[in-house]
C-alpha positions as CSV (number, residue, x, y, z in Angstrom):
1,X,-25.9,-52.9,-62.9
2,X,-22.3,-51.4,-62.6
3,X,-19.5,-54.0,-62.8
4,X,-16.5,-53.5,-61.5
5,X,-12.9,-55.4,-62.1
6,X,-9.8,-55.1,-60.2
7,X,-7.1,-56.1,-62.7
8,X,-3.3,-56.6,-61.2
9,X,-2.4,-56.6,-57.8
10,X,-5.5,-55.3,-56.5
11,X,-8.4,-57.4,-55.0
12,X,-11.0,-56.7,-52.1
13,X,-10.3,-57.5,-48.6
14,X,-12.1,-60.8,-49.1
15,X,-10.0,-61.6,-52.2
16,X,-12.4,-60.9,-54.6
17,X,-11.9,-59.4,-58.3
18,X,-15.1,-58.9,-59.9
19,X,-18.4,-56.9,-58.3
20,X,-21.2,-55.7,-59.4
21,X,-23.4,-53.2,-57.9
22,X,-27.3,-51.7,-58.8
23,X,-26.5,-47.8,-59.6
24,X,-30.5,-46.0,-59.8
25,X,-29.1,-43.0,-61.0
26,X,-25.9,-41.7,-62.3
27,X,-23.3,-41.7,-59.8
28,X,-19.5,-41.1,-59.9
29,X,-17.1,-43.5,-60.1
30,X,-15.9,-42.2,-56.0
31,X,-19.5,-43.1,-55.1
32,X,-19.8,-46.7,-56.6
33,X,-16.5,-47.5,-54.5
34,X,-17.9,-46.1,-51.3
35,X,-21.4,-47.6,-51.5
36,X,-18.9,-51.1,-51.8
37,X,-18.2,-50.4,-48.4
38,X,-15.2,-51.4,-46.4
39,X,-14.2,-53.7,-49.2
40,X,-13.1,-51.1,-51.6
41,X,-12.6,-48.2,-49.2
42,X,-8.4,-49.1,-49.5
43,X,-8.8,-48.4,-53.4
44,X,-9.8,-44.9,-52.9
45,X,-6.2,-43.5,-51.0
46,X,-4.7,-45.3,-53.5
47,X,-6.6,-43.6,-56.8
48,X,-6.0,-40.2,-55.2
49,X,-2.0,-40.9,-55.0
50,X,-2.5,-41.8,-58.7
51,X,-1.7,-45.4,-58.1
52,X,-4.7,-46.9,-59.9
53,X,-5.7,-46.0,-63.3
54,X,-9.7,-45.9,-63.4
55,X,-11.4,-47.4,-66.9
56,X,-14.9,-46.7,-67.5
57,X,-15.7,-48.9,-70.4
58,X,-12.1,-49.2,-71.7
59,X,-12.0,-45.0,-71.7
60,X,-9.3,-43.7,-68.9
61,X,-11.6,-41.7,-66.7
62,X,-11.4,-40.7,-63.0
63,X,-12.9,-41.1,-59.8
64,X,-14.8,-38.2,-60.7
65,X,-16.5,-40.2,-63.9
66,X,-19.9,-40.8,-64.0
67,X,-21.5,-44.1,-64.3
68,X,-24.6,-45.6,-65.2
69,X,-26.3,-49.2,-65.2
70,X,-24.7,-51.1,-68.1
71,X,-21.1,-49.0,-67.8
72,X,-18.1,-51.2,-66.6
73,X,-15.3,-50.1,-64.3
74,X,-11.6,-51.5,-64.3
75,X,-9.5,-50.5,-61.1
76,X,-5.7,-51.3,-62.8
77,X,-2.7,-51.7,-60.5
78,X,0.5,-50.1,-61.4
């Protein structure tokens, strides 16, 4: 399991802050977003123009990052 925190302004489009997700193998950060759906698919457009800094377990990492069951993701507004 791959949580996932959105910490300042952003949220899903239901509102919510905190996911979790099953990962079976090692995936990158990009693909955990997309597999959210249309829930998280604003976050994306919004890494790329550097908007977002992407956590993976409290390390600065990218959308390129590689996560496993266990990590933890922080999406933080700026």
């Amino acid at each position: 399991m791959v949580t996932i925190s959105l910490m300042g302004q952003l949220q899903t489009v239901d509102g919510e802050r905190d996911l979790a997700c099953e990962v079976p193998s090692p995936m990158s950060v990009r693909q955990v977003i997309q597999r959210q759906g249309i829930q998280l698919r604003h976050l994306l457009q919004l890494i790329r123009e550097k908007k977002v800094l992407v956590t993976v377990n409290k390390k600065i990492a990218s959308e390129d990052s590689l996560v496993q069951n266990g990590d933890a993701i922080r999406l933080v507004g700026h």
